[in-house]
Backbone and ligand atoms as CSV (ligand in chain L), in Angstrom:
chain,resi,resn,atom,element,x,y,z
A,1,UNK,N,N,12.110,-11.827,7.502
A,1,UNK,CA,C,12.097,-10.370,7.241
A,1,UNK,C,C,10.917,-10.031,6.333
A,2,UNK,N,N,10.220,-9.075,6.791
A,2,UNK,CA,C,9.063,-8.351,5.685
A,2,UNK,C,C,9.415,-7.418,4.747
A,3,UNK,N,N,9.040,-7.705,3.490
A,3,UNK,CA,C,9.274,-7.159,2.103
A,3,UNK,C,C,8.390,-6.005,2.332
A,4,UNK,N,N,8.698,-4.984,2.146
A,4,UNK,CA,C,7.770,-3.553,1.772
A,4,UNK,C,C,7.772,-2.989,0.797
A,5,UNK,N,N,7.016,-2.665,-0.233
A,5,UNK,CA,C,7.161,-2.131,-0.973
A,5,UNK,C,C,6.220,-0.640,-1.220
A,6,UNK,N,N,7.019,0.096,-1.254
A,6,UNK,CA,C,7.011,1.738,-0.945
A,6,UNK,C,C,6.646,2.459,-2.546
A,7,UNK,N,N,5.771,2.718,-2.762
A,7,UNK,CA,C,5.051,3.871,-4.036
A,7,UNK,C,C,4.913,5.177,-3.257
A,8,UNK,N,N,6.086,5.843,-3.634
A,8,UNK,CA,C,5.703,7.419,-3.408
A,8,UNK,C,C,6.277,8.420,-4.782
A,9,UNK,N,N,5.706,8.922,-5.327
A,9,UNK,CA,C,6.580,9.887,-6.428
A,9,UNK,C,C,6.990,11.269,-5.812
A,10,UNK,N,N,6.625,11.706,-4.736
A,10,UNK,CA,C,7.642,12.862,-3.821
A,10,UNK,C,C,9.310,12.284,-3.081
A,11,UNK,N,N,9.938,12.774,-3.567
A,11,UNK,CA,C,11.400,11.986,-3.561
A,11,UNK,C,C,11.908,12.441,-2.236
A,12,UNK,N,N,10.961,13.779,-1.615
A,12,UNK,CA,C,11.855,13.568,0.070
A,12,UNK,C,C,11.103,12.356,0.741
A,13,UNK,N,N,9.434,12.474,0.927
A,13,UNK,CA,C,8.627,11.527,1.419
A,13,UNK,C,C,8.754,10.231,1.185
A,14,UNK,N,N,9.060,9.629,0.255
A,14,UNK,CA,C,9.618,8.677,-0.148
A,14,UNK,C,C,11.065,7.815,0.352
A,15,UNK,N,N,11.762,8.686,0.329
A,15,UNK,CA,C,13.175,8.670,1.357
A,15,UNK,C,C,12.822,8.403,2.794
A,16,UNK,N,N,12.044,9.395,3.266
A,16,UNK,CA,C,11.790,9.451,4.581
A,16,UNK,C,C,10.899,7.774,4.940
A,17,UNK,N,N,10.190,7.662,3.856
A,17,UNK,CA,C,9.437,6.721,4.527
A,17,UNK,C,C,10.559,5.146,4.405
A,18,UNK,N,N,11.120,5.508,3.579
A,18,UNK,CA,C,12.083,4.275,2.987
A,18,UNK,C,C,12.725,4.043,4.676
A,19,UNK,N,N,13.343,5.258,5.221
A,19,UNK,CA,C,14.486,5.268,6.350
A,19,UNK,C,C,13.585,4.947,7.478
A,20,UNK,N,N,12.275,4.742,7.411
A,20,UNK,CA,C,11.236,4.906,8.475
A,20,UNK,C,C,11.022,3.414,8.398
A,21,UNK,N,N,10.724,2.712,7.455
A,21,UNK,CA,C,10.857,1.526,7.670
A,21,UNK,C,C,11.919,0.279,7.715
A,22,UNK,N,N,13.195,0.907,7.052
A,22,UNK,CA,C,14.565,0.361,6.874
A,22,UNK,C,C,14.729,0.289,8.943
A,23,UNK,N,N,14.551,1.250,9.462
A,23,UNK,CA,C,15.032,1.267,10.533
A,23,UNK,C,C,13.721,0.471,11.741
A,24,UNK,N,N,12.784,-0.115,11.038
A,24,UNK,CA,C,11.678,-0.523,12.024
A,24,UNK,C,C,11.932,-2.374,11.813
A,25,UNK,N,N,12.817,-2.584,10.479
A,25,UNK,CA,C,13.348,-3.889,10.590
A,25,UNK,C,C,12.636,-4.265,9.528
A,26,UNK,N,N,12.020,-3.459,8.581
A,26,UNK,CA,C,11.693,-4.186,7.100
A,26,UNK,C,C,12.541,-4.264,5.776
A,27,UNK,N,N,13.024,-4.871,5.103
A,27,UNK,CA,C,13.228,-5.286,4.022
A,27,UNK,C,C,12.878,-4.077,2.989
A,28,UNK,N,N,13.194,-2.798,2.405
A,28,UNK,CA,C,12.047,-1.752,1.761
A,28,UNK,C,C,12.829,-1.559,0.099
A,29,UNK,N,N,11.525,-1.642,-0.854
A,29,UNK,CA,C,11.743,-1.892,-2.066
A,29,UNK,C,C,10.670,-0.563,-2.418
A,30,UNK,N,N,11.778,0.386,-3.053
A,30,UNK,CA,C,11.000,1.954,-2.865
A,30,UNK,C,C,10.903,1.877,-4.460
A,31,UNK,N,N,9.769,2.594,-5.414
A,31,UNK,CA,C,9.424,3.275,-6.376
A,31,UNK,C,C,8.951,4.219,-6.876
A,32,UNK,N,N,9.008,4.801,-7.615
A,32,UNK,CA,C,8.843,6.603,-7.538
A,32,UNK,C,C,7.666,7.040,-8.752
A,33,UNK,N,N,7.073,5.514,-9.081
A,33,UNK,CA,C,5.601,5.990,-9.998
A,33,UNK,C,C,4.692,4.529,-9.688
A,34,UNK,N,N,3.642,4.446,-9.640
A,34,UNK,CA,C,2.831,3.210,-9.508
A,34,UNK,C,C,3.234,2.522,-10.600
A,35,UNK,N,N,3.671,2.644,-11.887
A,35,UNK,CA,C,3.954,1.594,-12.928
A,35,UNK,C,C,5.403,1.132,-12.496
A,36,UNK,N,N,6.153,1.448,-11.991
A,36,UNK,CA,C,7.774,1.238,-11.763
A,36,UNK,C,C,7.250,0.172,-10.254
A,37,UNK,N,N,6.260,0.490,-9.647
A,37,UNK,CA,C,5.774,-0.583,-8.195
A,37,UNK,C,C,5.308,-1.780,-8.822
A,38,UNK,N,N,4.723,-1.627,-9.885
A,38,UNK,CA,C,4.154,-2.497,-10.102
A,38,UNK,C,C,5.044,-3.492,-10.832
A,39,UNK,N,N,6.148,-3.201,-11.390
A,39,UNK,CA,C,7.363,-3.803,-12.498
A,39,UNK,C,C,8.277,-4.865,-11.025
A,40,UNK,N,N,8.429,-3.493,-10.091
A,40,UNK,CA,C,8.750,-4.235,-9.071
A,40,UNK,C,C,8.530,-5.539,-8.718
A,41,UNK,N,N,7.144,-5.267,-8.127
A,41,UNK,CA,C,6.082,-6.375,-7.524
A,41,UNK,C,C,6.209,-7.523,-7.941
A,42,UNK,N,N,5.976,-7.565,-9.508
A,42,UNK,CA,C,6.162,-8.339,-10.296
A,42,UNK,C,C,7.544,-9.583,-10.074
A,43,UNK,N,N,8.705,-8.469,-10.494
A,43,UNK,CA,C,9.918,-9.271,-10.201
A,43,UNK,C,C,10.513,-9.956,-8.714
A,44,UNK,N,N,9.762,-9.061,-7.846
A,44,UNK,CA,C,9.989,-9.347,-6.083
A,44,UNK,C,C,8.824,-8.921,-5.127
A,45,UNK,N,N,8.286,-10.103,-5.147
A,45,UNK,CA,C,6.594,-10.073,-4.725
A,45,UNK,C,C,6.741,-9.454,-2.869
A,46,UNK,N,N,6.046,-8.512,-2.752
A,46,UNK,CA,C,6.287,-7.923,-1.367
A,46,UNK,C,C,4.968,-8.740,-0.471
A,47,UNK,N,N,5.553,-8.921,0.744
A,47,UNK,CA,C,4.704,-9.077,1.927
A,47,UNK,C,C,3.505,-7.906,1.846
A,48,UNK,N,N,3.570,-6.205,1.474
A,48,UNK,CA,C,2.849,-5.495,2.044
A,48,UNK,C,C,3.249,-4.335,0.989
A,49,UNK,N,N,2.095,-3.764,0.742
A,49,UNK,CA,C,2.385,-2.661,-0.259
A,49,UNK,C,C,2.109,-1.176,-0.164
A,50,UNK,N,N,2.956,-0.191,0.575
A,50,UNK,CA,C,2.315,0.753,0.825
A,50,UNK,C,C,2.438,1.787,-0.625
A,51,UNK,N,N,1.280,2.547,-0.837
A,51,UNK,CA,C,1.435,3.250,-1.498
A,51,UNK,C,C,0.916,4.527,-1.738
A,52,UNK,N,N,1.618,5.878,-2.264
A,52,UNK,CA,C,0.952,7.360,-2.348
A,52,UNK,C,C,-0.697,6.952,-2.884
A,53,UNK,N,N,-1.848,8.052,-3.284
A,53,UNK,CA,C,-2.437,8.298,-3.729
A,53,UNK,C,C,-2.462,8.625,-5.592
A,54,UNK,N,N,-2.148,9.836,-5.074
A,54,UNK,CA,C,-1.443,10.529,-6.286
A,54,UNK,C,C,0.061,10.445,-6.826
A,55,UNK,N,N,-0.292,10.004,-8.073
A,55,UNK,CA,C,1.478,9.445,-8.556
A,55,UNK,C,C,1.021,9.076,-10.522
A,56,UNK,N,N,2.196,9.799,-10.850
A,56,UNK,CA,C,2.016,9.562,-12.458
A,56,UNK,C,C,1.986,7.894,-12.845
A,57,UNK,N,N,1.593,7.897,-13.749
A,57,UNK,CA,C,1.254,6.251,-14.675
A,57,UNK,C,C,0.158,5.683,-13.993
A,58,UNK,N,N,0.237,4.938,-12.848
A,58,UNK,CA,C,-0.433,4.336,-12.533
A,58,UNK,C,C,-0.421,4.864,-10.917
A,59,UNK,N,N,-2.413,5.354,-10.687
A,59,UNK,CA,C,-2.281,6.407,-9.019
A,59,UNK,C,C,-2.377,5.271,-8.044
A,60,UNK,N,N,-2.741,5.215,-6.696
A,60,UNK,CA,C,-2.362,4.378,-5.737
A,60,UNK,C,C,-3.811,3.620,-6.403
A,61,UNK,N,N,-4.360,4.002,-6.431
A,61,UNK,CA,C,-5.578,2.833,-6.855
A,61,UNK,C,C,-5.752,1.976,-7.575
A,62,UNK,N,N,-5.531,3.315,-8.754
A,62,UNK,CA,C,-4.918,2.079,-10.038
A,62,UNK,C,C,-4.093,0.697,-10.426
A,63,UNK,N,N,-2.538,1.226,-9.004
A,63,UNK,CA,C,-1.736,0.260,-8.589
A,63,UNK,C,C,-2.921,-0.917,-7.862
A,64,UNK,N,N,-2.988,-0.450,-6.451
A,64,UNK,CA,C,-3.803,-1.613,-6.074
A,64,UNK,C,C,-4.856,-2.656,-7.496
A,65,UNK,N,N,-5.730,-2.054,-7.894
A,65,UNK,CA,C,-6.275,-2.928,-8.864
A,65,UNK,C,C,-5.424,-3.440,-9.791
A,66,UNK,N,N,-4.552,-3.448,-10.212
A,66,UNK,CA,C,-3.246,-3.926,-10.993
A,66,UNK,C,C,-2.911,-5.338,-9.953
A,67,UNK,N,N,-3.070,-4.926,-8.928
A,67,UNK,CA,C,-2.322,-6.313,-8.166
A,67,UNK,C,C,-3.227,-6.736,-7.929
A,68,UNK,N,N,-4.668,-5.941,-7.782
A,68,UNK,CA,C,-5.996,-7.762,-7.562
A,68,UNK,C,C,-5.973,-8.199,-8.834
A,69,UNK,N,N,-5.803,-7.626,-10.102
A,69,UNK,CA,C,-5.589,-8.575,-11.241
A,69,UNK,C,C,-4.776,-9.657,-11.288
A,70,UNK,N,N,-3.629,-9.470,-10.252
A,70,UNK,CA,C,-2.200,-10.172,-11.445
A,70,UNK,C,C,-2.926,-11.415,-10.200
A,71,UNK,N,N,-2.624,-12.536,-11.377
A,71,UNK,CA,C,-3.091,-13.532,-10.290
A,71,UNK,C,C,-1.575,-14.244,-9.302
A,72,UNK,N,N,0.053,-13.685,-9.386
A,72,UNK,CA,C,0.866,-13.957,-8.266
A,72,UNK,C,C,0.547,-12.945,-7.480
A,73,UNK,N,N,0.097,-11.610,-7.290
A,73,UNK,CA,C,-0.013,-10.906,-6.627
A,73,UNK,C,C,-1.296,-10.585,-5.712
A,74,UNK,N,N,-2.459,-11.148,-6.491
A,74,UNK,CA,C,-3.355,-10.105,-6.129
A,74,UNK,C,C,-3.915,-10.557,-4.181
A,75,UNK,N,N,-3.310,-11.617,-3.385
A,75,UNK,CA,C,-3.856,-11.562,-2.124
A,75,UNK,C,C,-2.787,-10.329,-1.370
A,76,UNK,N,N,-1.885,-9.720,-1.808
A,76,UNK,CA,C,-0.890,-8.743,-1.100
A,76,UNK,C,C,-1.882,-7.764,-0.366
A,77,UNK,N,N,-1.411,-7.329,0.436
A,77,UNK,CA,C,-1.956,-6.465,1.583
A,77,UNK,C,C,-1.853,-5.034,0.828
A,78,UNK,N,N,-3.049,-4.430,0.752
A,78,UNK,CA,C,-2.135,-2.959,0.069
A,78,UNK,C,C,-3.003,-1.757,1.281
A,79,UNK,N,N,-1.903,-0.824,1.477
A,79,UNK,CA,C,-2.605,0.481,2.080
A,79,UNK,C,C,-2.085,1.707,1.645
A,80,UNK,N,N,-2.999,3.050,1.397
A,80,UNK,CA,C,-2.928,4.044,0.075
A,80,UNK,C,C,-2.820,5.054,1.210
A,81,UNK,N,N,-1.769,5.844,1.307
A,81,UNK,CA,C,-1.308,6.875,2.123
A,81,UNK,C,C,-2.084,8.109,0.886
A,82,UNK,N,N,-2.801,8.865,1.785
A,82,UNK,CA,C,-3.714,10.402,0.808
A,82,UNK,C,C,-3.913,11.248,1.926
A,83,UNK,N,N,-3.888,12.643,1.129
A,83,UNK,CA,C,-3.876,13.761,2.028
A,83,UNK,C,C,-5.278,14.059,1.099
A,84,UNK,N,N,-5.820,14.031,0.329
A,84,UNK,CA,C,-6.898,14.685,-0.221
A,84,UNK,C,C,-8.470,13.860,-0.389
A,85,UNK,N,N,-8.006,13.217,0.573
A,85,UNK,CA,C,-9.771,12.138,0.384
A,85,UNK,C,C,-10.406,12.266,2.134
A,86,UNK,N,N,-11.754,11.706,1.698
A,86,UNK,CA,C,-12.530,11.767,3.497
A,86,UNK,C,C,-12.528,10.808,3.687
A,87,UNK,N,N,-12.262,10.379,5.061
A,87,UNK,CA,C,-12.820,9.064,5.881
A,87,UNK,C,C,-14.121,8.460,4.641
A,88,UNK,N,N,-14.241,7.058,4.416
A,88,UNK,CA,C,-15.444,6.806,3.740
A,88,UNK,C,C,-15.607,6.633,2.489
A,89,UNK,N,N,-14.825,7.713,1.642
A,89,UNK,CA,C,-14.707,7.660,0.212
A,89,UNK,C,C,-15.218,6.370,-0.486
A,90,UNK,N,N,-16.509,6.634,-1.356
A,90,UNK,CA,C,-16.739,5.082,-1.383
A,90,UNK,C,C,-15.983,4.017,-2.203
A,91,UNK,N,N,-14.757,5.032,-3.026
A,91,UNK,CA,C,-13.767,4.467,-3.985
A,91,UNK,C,C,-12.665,3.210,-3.153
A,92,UNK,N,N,-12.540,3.640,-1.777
A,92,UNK,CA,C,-11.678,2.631,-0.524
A,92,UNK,C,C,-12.503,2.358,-0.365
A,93,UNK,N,N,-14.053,2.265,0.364
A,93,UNK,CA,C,-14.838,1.414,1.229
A,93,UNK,C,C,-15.323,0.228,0.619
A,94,UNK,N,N,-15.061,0.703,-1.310
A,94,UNK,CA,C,-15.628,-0.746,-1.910
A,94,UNK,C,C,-14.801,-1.452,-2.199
A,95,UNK,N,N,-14.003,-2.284,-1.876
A,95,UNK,CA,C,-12.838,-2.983,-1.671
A,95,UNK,C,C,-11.392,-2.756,-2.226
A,96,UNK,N,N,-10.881,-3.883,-2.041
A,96,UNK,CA,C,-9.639,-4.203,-2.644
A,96,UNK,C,C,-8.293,-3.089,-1.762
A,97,UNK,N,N,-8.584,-2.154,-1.201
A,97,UNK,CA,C,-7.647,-1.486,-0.252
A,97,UNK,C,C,-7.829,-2.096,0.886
A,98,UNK,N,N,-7.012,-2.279,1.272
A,98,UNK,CA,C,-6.966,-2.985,2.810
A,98,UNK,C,C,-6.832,-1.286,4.116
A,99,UNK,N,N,-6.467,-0.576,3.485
A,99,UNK,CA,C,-6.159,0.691,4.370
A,99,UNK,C,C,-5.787,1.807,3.734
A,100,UNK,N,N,-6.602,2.916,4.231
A,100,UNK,CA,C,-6.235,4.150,3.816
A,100,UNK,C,C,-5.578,5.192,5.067
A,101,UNK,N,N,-4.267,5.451,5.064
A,101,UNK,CA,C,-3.705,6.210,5.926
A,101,UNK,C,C,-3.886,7.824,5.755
A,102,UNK,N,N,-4.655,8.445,6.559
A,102,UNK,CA,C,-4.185,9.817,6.489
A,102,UNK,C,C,-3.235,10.394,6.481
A,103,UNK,N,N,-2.519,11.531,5.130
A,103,UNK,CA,C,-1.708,12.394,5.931
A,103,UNK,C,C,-2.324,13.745,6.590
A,104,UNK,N,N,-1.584,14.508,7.432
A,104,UNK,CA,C,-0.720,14.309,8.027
A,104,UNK,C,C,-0.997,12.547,9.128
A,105,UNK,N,N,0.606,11.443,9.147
A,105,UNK,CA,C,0.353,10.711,9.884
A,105,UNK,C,C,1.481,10.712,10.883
A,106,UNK,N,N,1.329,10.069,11.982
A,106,UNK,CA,C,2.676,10.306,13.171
A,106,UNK,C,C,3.694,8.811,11.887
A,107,UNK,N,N,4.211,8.582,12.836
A,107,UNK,CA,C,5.613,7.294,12.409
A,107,UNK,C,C,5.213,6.376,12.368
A,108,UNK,N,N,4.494,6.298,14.293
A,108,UNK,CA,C,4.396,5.401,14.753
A,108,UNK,C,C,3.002,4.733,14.098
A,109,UNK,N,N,2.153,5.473,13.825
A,109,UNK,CA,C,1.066,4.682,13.690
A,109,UNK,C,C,1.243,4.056,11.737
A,110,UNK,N,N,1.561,5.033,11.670
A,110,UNK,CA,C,2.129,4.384,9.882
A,110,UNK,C,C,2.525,2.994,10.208
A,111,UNK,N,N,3.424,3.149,11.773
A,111,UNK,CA,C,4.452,1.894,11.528
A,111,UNK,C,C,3.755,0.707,11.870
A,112,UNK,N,N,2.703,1.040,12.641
A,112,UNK,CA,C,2.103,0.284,13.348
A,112,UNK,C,C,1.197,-0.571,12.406
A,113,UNK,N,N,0.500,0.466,11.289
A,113,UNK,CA,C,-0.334,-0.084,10.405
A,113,UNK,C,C,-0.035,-1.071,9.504
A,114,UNK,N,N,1.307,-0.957,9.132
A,114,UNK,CA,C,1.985,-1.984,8.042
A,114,UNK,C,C,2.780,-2.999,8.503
A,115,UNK,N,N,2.852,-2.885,9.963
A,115,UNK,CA,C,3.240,-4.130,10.827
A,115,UNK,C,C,1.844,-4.817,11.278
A,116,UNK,N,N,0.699,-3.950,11.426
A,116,UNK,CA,C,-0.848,-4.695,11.278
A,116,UNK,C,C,-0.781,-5.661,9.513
A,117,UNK,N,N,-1.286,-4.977,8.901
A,117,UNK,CA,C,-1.050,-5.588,7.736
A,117,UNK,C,C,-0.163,-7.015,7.368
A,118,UNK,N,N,1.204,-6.726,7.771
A,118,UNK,CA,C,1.714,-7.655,7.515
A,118,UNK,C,C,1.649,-8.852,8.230
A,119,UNK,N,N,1.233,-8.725,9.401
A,119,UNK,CA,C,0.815,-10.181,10.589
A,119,UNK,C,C,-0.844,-10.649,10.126
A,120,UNK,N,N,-1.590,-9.393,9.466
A,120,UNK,CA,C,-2.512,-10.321,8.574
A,120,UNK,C,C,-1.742,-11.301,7.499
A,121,UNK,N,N,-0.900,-10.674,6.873
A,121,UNK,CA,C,-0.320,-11.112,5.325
A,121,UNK,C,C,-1.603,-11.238,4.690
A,122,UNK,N,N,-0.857,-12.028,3.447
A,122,UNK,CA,C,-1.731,-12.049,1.992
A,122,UNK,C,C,-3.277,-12.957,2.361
A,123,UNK,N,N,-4.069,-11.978,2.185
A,123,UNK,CA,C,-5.888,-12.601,2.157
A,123,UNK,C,C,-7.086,-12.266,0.677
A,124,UNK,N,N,-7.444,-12.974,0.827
A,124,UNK,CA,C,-8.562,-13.297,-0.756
A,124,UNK,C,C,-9.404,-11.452,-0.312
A,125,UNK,N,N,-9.827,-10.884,-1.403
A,125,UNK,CA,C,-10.870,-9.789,-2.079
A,125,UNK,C,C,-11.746,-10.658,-2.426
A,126,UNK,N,N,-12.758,-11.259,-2.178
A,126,UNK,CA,C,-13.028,-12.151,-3.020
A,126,UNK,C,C,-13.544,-11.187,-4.283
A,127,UNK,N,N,-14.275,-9.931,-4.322
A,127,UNK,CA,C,-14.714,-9.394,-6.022
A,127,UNK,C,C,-14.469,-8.163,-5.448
A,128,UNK,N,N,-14.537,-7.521,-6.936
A,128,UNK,CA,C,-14.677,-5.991,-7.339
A,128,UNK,C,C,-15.579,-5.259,-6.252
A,129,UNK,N,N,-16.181,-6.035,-5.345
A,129,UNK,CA,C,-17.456,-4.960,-4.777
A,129,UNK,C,C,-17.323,-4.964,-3.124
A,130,UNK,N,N,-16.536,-6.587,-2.964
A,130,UNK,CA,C,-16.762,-6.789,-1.676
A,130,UNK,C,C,-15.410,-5.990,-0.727
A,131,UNK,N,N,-15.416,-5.338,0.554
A,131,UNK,CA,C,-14.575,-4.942,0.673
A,131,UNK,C,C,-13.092,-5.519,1.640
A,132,UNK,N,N,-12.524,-5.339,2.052
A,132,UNK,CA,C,-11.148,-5.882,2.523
A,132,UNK,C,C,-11.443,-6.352,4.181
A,133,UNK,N,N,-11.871,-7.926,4.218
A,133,UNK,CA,C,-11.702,-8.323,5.459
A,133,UNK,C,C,-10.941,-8.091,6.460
A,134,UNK,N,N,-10.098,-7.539,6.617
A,134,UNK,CA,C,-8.847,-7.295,7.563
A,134,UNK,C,C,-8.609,-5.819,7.388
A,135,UNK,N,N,-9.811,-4.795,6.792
A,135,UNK,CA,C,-9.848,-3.492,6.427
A,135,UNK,C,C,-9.056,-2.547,7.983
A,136,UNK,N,N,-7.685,-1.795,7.477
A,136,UNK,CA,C,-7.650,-0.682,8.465
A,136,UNK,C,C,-8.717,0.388,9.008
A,137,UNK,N,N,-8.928,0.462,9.924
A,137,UNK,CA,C,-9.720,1.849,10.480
A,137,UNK,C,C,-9.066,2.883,9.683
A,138,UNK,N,N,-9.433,3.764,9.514
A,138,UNK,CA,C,-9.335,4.839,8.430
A,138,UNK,C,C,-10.293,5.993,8.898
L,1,ZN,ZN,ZN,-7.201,-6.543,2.292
């Protein structure tokens, strides 16, 4: 079974996505601020990490670089669901995100993306600059 772990601080979207993957056959470990994902992570290391953009304590980015630090975590797959960035942004293109999902997104392709992700599983960043070998189209 694949561990998911879900960062959203909107508590319907969050739900929704929880029931979106509960029902696609993942394992889903939901949190409602990037510092509470990351406490998670910590205690129950996920296969795949999806997470909001925007979110108090720590934003989806912030999270991601939190987990290329931690050295049990940092090969995890992470992809940053945002409604307010462009294709390109050079903040995703310079590594360490494996995928940036647009919203608005259908189900299916959400579902599709973090079932991509997870049949990569966990792969090396090797630095701060280089970007995510197994990078989603975005
Ligand atoms: Zn990656």
């Amino acid at each position: 079974m694949t561990t998911l772990l879900i960062a959203e601080d909107t508590d319907d979207l969050r739900l929704v996505l929880q029931r979106l993957f509960t029902r696609a056959g993942f394992t889903v470990l939901a949190a409602e601020d990037g510092r509470a994902a990351l406490e998670l992570a910590r205690r129950q290391p996920p296969d795949v990490v999806l997470t909001d953009l925007d979110m108090p304590h720590l934003d989806g980015l912030e999270l991601c670089q939190a987990i290329r630090r931690d050295p049990e975590l940092c090969d995890t797959p992470v992809a940053i669901l945002s409604g307010g960035i462009q294709p390109g942004d050079p903040r995703f293109t310079e590594g360490q995100v494996c995928g940036v999902l647009l919203k608005p997104f259908s189900n299916t392709e959400l579902v599709e993306a973090v079932l991509h992700l997870a049949e990569t599983g966990h792969h090396r960043h090797h630095n701060e600059s280089s970007s995510c070998p197994y990078r989603l189209a975005s």
